[in-house]
C-alpha positions in Angstrom: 49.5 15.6 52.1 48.1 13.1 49.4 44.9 11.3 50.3 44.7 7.7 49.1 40.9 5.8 49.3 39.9 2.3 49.5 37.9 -0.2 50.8 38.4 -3.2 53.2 39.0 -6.7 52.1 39.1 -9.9 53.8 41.3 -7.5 56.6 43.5 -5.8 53.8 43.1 -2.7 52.5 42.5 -2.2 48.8 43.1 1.1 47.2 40.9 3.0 45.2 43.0 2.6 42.2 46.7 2.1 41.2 49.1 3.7 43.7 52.9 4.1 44.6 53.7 5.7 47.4 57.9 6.3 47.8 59.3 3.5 49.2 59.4 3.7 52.9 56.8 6.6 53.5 54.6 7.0 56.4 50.9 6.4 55.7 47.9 7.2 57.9 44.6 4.8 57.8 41.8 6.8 59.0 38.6 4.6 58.8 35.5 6.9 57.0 32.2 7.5 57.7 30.1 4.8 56.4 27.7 5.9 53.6 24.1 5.2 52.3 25.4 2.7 49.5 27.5 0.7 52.1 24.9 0.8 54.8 22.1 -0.4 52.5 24.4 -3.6 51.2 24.2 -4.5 54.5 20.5 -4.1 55.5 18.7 -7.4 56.0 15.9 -8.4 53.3 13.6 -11.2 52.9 13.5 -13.2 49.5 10.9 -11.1 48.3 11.9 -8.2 48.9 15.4 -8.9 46.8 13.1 -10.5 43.9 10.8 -7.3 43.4 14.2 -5.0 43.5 15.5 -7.8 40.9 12.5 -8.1 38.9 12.2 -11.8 39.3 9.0 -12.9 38.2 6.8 -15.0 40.7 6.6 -18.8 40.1 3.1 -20.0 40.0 3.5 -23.6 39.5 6.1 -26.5 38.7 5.2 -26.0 35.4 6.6 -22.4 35.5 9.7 -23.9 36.3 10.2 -26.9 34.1 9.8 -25.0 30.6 10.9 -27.8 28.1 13.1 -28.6 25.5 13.1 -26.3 22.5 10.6 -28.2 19.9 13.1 -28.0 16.8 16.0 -30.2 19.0 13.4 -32.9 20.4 14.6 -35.6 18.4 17.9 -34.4 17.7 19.7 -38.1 18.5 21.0 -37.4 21.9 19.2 -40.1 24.0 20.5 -43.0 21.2 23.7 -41.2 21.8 23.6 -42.0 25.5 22.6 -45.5 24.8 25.5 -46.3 22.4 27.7 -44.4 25.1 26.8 -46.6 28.0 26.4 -50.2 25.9 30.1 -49.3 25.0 31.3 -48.7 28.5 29.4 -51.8 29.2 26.4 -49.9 31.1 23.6 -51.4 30.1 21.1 -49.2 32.0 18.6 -47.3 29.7 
């Protein structure tokens, strides 16, 4: 008997990898034992606990967040370039 794995889907079964049975052949689905790997996708963490498995750094400040544009591009046009934009579209907000 050949064995065929796979995983569930959105209700369909997926196999393993590229398969082709002969055309009109009986197939058995046997559901398996779940394993650690799958159990552990499904075990319930807090935010924390995900960002010390990620190693995401913890923010300290809004600061931390906002960073800033790189100093060689600060006056690299693109505000005047917004402000042509709009006065042609007829926007004259600033």
């Amino acid at each position: 008997m050949i064995e065929y794995r796979g995983r569930v889907k959105g209700g369909v079964i997926i196999l393993d990898g590229p398969v082709v049975p002969p055309e009109g052949r009986r197939v058995k689905v046997e559901e398996l034992p779940v394993d650690d790997a799958d159990k552990a996708f499904w075990i319930e963490k807090s935010l924390e606990e995900l960002a010390a498995e990620q190693g995401v750094p913890v923010v300290t400040g809004i600061n931390h967040l906002a960073g800033g544009w790189p100093a060689d591009e600060l006056d690299d046009g693109f505000e005047e370039e917004v402000r042509r934009w709009r006065a042609g579209s007829g926007d004259t907000r600033s």
